[in-house]
C-alpha positions in Angstrom: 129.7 56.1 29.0 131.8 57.8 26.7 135.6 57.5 26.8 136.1 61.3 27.6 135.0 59.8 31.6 137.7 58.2 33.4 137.9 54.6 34.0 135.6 53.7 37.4 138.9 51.4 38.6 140.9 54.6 38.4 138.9 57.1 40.0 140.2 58.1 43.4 137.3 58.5 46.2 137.7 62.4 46.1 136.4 61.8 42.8 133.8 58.9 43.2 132.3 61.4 45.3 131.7 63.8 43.2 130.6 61.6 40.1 127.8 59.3 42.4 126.5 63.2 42.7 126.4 64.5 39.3 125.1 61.0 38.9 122.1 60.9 40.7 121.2 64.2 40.0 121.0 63.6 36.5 119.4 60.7 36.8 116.7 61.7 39.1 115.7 64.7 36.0 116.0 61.9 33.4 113.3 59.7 35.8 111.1 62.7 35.8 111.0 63.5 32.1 110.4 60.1 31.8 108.1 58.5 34.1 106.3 61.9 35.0 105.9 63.7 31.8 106.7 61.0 29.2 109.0 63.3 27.3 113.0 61.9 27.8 115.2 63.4 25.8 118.0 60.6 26.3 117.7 56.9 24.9 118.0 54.1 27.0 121.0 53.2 26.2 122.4 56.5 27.5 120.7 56.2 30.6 121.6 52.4 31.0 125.0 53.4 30.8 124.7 56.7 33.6 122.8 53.5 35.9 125.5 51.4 35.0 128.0 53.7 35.6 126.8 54.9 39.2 126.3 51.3 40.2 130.1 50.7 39.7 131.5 53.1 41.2 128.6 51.9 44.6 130.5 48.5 44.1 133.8 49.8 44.3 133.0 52.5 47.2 130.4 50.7 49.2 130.8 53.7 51.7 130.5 56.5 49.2 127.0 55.4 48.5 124.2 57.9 48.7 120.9 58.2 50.2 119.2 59.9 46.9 121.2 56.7 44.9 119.7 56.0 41.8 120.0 52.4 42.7 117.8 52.4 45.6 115.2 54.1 43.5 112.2 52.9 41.0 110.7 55.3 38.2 109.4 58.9 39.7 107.0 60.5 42.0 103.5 60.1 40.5 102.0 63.0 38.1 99.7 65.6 39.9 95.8 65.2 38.3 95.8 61.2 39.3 94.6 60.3 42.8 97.7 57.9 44.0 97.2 54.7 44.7 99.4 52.1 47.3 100.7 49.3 45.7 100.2 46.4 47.8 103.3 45.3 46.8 106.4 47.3 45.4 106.5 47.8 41.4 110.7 46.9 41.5 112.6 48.1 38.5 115.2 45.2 36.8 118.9 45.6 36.9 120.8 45.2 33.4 123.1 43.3 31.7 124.7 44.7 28.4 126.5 41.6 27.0 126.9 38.0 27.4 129.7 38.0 30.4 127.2 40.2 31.9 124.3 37.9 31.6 126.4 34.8 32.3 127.5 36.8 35.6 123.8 37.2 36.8 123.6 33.3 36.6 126.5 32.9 38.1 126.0 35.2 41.0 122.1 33.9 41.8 124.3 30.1 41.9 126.6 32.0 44.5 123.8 33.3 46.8 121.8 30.1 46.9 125.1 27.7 47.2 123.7 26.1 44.3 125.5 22.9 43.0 127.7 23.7 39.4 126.5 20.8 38.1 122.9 21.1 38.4 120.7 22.7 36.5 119.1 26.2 37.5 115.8 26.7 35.3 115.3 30.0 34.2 113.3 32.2 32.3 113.4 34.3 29.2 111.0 36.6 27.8 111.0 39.8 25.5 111.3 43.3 27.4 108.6 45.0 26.3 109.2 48.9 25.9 106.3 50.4 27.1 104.4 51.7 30.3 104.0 49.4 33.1 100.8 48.7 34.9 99.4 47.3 37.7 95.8 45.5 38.1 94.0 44.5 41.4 91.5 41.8 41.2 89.6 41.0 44.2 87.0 38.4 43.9 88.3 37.6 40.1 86.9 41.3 39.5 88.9 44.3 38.3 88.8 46.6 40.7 91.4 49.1 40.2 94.8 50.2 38.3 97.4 51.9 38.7 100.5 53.1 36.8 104.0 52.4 38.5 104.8 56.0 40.2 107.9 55.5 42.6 107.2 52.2 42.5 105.3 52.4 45.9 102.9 54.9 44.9 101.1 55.3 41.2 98.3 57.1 39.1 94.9 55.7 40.0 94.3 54.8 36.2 91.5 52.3 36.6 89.1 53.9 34.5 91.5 54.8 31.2 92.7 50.9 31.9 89.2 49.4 31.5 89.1 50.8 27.9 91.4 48.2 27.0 89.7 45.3 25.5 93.0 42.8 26.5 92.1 43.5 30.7 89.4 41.3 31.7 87.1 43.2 33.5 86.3 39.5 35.1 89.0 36.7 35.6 88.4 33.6 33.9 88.7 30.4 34.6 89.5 29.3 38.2 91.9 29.0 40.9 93.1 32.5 41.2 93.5 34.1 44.7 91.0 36.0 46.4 93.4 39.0 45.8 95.7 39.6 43.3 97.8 42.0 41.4 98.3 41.4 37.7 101.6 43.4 36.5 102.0 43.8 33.3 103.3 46.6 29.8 100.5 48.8 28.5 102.1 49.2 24.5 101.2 50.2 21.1 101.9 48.0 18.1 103.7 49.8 15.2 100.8 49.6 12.8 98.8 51.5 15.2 101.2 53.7 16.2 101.9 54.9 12.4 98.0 55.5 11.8 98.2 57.5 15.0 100.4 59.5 13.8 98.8 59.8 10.5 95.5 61.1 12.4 98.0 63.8 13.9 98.8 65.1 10.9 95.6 64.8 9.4 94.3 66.8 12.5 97.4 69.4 11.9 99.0 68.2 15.0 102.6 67.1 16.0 103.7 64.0 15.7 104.2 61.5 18.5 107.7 60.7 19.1 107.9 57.2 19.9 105.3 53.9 20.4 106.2 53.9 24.4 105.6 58.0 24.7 102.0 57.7 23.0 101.0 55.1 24.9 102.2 56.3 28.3 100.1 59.7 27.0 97.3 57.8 26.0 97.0 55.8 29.3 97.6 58.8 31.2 94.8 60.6 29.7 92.2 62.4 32.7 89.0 61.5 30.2 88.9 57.8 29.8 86.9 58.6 26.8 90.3 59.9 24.8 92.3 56.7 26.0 89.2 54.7 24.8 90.2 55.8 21.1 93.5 54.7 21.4 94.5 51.2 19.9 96.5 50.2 23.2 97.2 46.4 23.9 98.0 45.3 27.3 100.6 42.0 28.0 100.6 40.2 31.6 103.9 38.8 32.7 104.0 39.1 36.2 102.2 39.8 39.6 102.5 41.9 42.7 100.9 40.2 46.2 98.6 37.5 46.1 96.4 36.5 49.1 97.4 32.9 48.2 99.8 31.5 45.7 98.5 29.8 42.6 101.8 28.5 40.7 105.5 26.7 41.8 107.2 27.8 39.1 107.2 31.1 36.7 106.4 29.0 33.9 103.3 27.6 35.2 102.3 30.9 36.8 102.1 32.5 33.2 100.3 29.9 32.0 97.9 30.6 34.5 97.6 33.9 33.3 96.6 33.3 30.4 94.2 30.8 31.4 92.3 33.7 33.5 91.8 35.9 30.6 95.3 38.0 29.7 97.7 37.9 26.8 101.0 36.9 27.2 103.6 36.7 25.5 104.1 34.0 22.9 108.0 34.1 23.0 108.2 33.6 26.4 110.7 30.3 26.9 111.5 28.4 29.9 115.6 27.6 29.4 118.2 25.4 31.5 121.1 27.3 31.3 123.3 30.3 29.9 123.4 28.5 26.7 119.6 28.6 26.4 119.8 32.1 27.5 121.8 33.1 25.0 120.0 31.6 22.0 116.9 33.1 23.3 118.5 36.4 23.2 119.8 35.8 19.5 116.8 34.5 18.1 114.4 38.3 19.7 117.5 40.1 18.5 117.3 38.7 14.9 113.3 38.8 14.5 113.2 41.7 16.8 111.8 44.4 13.9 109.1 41.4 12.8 107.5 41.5 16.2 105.2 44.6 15.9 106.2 46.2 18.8 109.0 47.7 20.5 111.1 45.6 22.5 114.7 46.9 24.0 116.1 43.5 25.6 115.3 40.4 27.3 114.1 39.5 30.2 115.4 36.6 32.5 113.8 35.1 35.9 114.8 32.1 37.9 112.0 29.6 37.2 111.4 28.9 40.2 109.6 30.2 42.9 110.7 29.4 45.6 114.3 30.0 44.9 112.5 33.9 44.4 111.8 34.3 47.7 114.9 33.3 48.8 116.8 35.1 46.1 114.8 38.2 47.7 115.4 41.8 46.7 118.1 44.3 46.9 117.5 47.8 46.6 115.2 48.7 44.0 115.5 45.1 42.3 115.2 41.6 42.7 118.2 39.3 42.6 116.1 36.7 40.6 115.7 38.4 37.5 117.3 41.1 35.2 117.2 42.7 31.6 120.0 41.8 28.9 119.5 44.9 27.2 120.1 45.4 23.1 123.0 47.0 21.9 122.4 50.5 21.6 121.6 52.5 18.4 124.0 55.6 17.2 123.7 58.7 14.7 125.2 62.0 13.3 124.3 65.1 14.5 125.9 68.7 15.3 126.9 70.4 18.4 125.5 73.6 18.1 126.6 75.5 21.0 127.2 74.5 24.9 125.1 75.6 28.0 126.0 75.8 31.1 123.4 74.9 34.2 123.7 76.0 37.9 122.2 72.9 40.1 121.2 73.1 44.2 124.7 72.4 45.3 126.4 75.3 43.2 127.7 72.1 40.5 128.2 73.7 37.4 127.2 71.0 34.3 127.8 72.1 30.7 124.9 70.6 28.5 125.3 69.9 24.9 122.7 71.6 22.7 122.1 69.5 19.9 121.1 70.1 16.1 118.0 67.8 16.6 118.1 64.3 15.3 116.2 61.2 15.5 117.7 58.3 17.0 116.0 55.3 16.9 112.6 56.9 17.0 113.3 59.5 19.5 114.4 63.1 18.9 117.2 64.2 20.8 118.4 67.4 21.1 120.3 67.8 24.4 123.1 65.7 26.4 125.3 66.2 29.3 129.1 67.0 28.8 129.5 66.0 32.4 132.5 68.8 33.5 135.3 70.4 31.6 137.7 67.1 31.9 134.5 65.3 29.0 135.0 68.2 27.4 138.4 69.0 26.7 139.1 65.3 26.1 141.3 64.1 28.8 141.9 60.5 27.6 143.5 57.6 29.4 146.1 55.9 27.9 147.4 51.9 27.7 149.6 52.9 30.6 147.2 54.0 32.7 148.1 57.9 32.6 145.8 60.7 31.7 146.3 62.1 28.2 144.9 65.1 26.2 144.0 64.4 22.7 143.2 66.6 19.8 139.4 64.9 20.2 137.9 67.4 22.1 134.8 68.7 22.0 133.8 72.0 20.4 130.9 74.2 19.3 130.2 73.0 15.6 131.8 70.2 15.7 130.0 67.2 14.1 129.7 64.2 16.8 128.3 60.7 17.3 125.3 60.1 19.1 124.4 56.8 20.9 121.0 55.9 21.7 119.2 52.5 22.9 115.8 53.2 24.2 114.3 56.2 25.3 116.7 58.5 27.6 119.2 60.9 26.9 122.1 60.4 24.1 126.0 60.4 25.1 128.7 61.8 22.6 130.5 58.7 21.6 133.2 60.9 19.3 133.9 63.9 17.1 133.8 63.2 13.6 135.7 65.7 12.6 138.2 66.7 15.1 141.3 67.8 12.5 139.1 69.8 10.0 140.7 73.0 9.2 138.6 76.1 10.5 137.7 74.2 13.6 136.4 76.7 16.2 138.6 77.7 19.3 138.3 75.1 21.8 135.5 75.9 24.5 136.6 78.2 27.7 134.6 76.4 30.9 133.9 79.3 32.9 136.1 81.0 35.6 132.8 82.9 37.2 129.3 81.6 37.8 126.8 82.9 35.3 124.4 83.9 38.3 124.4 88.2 38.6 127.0 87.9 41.9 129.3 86.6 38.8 131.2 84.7 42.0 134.2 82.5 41.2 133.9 79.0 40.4 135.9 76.3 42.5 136.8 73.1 41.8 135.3 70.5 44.0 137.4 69.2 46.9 136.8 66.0 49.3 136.7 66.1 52.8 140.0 64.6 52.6 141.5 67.4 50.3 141.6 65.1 46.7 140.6 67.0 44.1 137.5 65.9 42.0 136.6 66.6 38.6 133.1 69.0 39.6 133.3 72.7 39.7 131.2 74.6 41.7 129.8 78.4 42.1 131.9 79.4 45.2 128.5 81.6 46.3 126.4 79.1 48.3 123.4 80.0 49.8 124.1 83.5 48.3 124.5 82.1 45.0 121.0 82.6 43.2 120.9 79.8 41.6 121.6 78.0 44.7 119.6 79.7 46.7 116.5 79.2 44.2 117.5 75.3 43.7 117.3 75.8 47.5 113.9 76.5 48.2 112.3 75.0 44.8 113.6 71.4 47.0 112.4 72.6 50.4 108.9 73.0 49.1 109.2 70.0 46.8 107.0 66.8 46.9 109.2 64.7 49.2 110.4 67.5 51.3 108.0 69.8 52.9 105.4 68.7 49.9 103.9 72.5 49.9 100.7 72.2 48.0 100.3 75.5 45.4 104.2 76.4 46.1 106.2 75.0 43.3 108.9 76.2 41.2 107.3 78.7 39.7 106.2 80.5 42.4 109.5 80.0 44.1 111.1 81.8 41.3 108.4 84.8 41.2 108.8 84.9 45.0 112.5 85.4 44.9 112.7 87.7 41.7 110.1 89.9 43.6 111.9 89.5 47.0 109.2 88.5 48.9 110.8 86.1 50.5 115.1 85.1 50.9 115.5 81.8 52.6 112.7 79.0 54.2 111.4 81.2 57.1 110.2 83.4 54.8 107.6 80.7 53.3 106.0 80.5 56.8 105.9 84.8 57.7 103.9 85.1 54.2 100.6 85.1 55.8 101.3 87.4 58.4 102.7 89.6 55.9 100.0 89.7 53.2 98.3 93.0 54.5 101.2 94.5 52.9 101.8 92.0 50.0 98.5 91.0 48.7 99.1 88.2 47.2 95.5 87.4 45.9 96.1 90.2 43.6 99.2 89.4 41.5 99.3 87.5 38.4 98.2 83.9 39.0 96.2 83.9 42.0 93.1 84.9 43.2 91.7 85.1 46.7 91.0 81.6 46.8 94.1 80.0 45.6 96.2 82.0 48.1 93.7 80.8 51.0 94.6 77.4 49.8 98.1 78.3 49.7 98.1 79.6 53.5 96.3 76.9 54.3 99.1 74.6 53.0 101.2 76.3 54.6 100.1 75.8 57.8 99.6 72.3 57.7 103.2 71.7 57.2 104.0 74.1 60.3 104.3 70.0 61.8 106.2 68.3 59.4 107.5 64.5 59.7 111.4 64.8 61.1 112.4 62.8 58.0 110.9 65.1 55.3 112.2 67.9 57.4 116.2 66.8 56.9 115.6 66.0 53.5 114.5 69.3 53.2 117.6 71.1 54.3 119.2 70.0 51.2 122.3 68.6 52.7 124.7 66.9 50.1 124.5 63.3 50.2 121.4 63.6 52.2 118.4 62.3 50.3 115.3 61.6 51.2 116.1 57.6 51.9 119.1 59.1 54.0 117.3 61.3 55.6 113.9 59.0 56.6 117.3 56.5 58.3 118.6 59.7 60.3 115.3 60.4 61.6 114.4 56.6 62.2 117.8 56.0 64.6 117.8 59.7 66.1 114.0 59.8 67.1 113.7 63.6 67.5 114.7 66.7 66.1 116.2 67.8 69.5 118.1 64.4 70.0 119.8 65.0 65.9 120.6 68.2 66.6 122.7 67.7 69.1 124.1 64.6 67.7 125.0 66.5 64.6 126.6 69.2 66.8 128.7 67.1 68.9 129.7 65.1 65.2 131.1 68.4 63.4 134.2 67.8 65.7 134.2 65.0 63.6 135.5 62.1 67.0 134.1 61.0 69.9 130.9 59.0 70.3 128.6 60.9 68.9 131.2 60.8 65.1 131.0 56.8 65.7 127.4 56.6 66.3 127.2 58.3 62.9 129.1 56.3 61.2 127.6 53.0 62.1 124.5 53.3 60.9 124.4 51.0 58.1 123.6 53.4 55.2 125.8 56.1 56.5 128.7 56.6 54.6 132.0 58.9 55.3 130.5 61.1 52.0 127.3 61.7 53.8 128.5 62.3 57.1 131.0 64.4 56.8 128.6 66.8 54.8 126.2 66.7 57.7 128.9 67.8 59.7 130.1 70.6 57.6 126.4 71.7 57.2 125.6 71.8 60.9 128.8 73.7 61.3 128.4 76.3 58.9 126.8 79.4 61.0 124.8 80.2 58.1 123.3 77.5 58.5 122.7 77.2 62.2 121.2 80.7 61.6 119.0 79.4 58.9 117.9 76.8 61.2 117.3 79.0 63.8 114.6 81.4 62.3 112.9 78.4 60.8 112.7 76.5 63.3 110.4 79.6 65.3 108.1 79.3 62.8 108.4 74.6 62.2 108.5 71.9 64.6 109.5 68.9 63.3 107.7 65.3 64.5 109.4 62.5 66.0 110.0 59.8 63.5 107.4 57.1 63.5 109.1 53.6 65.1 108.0 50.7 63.0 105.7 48.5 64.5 106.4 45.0 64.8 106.1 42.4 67.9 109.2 41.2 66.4 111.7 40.6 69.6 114.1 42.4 67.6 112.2 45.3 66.3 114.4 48.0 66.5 117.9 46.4 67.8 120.6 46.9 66.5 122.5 43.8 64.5 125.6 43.0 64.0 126.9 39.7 61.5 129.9 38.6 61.3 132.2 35.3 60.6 130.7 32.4 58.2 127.3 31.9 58.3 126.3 28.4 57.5 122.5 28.5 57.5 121.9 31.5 55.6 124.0 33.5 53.3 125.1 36.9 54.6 122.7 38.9 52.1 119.4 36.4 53.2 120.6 37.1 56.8 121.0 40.9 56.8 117.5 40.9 54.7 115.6 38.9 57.6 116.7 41.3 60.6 115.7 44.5 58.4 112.3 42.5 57.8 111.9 41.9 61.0 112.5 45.2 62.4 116.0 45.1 63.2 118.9 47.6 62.0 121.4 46.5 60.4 125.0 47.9 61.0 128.5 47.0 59.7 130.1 47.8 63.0 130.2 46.7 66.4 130.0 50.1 69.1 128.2 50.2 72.6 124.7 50.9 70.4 124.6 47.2 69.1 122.3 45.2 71.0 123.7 41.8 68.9 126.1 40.4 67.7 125.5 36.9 65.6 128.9 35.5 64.8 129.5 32.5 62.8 132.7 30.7 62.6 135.8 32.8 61.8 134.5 36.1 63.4 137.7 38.1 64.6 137.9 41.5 66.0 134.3 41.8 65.7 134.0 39.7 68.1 137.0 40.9 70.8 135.1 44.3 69.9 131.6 43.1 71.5 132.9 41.2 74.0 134.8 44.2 75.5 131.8 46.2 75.0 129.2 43.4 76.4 126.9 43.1 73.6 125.4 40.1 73.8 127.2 37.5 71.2 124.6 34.9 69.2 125.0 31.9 67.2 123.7 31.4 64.0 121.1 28.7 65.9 120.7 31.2 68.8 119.7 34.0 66.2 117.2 31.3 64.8 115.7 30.4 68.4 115.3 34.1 69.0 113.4 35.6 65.9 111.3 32.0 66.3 112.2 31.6 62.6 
């Protein structure tokens, strides 16, 4: 990130707070452009270093992390106009590493979980990280039988018939000895040769250019006739695989030789190494011949060789522990800062956006970038002594700035160039009042504990247009009440026209359209607002998770929200949890707060929320018209499904991570806390008030071997 932000190690929690916020809001509109609508307009680099950034701070304030956190998510929701598809297995993003200490740290960490001996050696991979759109190929029988983009990385695009265009997926597997079910992952890409004589067909045709080799290609896969993707030259490299029905290789090595024994190109710089030093020469040698390649690469890729030691490595979050991306550096240009923006979000946070004299940065054009708060702006810099300085390096309208770029997402201002030219233009004036009509004053952000963060926010809430529109365009959205033919646009209409003022509205529209007649404004018809009422109808009974994502609580995202509704049940039983918790003590505060997943950020907002009496009114007339459904209990004959667990002490067997990850795959919840909800407690030598704690509160205390003989693992 850019100097301007203060240093993660000095930011108080007050102020964590607020930047995990802005952070995954950003990033989830940086996902969208890019996954969704294959149009980013930050580089990789940029959006490395907001990931980077936000997982940090997580590491500093385990507590402070959020349900919506970037780092528990993969890509973006799929594009409307595919039919979605279930991967059988998760499509898991990679974490980074941006230099050497990095990389020698992700060996170094994998030798930590698996207790592995210093001295012997730890195989790994290393491969190029190709920069295009990833894929996903199920073979049953050895036949293709369908494929699918990566989506959310649960759910994708049904693009089987744009991917059997491509003459590098066998439409039949090779060979032999492959399982009877398989899933061939793998990057869907454009060489540079082909991607200049598409471009030249462009111009030929009088058409814009395409920006970059990944953007075509994802446009080209995503293409609804097959027939379009057809003409395009894409190529199509294997280099991994999803679930198998039986496994077909011991080692990574072996299993991409298989690969390419059943039909598939792989890579040819693919390298099997023994050690950092390996590693390291891999990554020199891509870096050096990287522009003789043909194709985009933006790091490299390294796996433990083994498999085994992947399964027991596992996954964590959104990524596996056995394998990561050492990124390239990033690339940087010149540009001017034409004039700044400022943009209302949901939660009233006011972020000032850099509009950019368009340049091209390694390929892509850019031509926006966040300035974060007023603090980026004004160039609050820390010194060697730790103290917060201002320098004359701030950031002004006209100014000529750096850009830095590695990839495909959005740019950050490294520096002005020319901070001490005379003429300079007055330095820029955040504003004191939102820029919504009410023109209400704009506050900066305090915690729950009364520290002051660096967010400002429209002091308007609910009354606040922009708010209130940011509202409702979420309420409706795909992962809250998932409204079919109610989007942002007709949110915006809707409100504009006051036809409706809050979420109760949505569900009176029907009864109302005698009077309204909806089928005969602009953009409907008689059919599209039957479907529309239809919709609307079907979501009178709505899943209690989508339903508390819904209500756009602050730190309350949709993986937050499905855990609330998993450990409450009901509607009825959260309600009156959350009631009894705005007091903020007693048990129903504790219960809260021991749900692993639940931190102090998060639950104090739910408090505040269900304490507002706007709220609770808001609530109240939209719940006559909604009736949330109980939360769905995982099935599992596991004897632990749905207990709650407890670790503590030195585990000897397993590794505190590989423990935690068997009860949650097993059913179990996992808390950090002992209280009179905990059904075990597995204690390994050294536990200490943990222990005293469950003891007092009879919960029944395992060993590590008990825990063993129970699970019958």
């Amino acid at each position: 990130m850019s100097a301007a932000l203060k240093d993660v190690e000095a930011l108080t929690e007050s102020e964590a707070a607020a930047e995990l916020a802005r952070l995954a809001k950003e990033i989830a509109r940086h996902d969208r452009l890019y996954h969704q609508h294959d149009d980013p307009e930050i580089s990789d680099a940029a959006y490395d270093a907001l990931q980077s950034r936000n997982a940090a701070i997580e590491a500093r304030f385990p507590d402070l992390k959020r349900a919506d956190s970037p780092s528990d998510r993969v890509g973006a929701a799929p594009a409307r106009g595919f039919a979605e598809v279930r991967h059988d297995a998760p499509m898991l993003s990679l974490d980074n590493a941006f230099n050497a200490d990095d990389a020698a740290e992700f060996l170094a960490r994998v030798r930590r979980f698996l207790k592995w001996p210093e001295d012997d050696i730890l195989a790994v991979t290393a491969e190029p990280k190709i920069d295009g759109l990833s894929a996903s190929l199920l073979y049953v029988d050895g036949v293709f039988e369908r494929g699918a983009t990566r989506g959310d990385g649960r759910v994708g695009e049904d693009v089987t018939a744009n991917l059997k265009t491509l003459d590098q997926i066998p439409k039949k597997l090779a060979g032999a000895g492959w399982p009877a079910r398989i899933e061939i992952r793998g990057e869907v890409y454009l060489r540079h040769d082909d991607f200049a004589a598409m471009n030249a067909r462009q111009l030929e045709a009088g058409k814009s250019e395409y920006k970059n080799p990944r953007n075509a290609a994802a446009g080209s896969l995503r293409q609804i006739d097959p027939a379009v993707t057809a003409e395009r030259p894409l190529k199509f490299f294997a280099y991994a695989w999803g679930a198998a029905s039986a496994a077909f290789a011991d080692t990574q090595t072996k299993a991409v030789e298989r690969l390419a024994a059943w039909g598939f190109s792989t890579n040819d710089r693919f390298a099997r190494c023994d050690g950092f030093d390996d590693v390291a020469a891999a990554y020199d040698a891509l870096q050096a011949g990287r522009a003789d390649l043909g194709y985009d690469i933006d790091g490299v890729v390294i796996k433990v060789d083994r498999l085994d030691l992947q399964d027991r490595l596992g996954f964590v979050s959104r990524s596996p522990r056995w394998a990561t991306a050492w990124k390239f550096p990033p690339e940087q240009a010149e540009t001017t800062l034409e004039r700044i923006d400022i943009q209302v979000g949901r939660t009233g946070a006011l972020t000032p956006v850099a509009k950019l004299k368009p340049v091209t940065v390694g390929g892509v054009v850019v031509s926006n970038a966040t300035l974060h708060n007023d603090r980026y702006i004004a160039g609050w810099r820390r010194a060697d002594d730790g103290q917060v300085v201002k320098t004359e390096n701030d950031i002004r309208p006209g100014d000529r700035v750096v850009i830095q770029r590695a990839g495909d997402v959005i740019p950050q201002v490294v520096r002005v160039l020319d901070a001490t030219r005379k003429g300079r233009g007055k330095p820029y004036a955040f504003p004191k009042l939102c820029p919504c009509p009410l023109k209400t004053a704009v506050v900066r952000q305090d915690t729950s504990l009364g520290a002051e963060t660096a967010v400002q926010r429209c002091s308007g809430e609910f009354a606040c247009p922009f708010q209130k529109r940011e509202h409702l365009i979420h309420f409706v959205s795909r992962k809250a009440f998932d409204i079919d033919g109610l989007g942002e646009k007709q949110i915006v209409a809707f409100l504009d026209e006051e036809i409706i003022d809050g979420p109760a509205d949505i569900f009176t529209l029907e009864a109302r359209n005698a009077e309204l007649k909806l089928e005969e404004r602009d953009g409907f018809g008689k059919k599209s607002v039957d479907n529309l009422f239809a919709a609307i109808r079907a979501r009178r009974a709505t899943p209690l998770g989508r339903f508390i994502n819904a209500l756009g609580v602050r730190h309350v995202g949709e993986t937050t929200a499905q855990l609330l509704a998993t450990t409450y049940g009901s509607w009825e039983a959260f309600r009156a949890a959350m009631d009894a918790a705005c007091a903020r003590d007693g048990e129903a505060w504790d219960h809260l707060l021991a749900v692993d997943g639940i931190g102090d950020a998060a639950a104090d907002a739910l408090a505040r929320y269900f304490a507002e009496p706007h709220n609770r009114d808001l609530l109240d007339k939209l719940l006559a018209h909604v009736a949330p459904q109980d939360a769905e209990r995982p099935a599992s004959d596991s004897p632990v499904a749905g207990k709650t667990v407890v670790f503590t002490g030195t585990l000897e067997r397993l590794t505190r991570d590989e423990a935690k990850a068997m009860a949650q795959r097993l059913g179990a919840k996992v808390s950090g806390s002992v209280s009179a909800k905990t059904d075990y407690l597995v204690a390994g030598p050294g536990a200490g008030s943990k222990m005293k704690k469950a003891q007092d509160a009879g919960v029944e205390v395992l060993t590590e071997d008990e825990w063993f003989d129970l699970v019958g693992e």
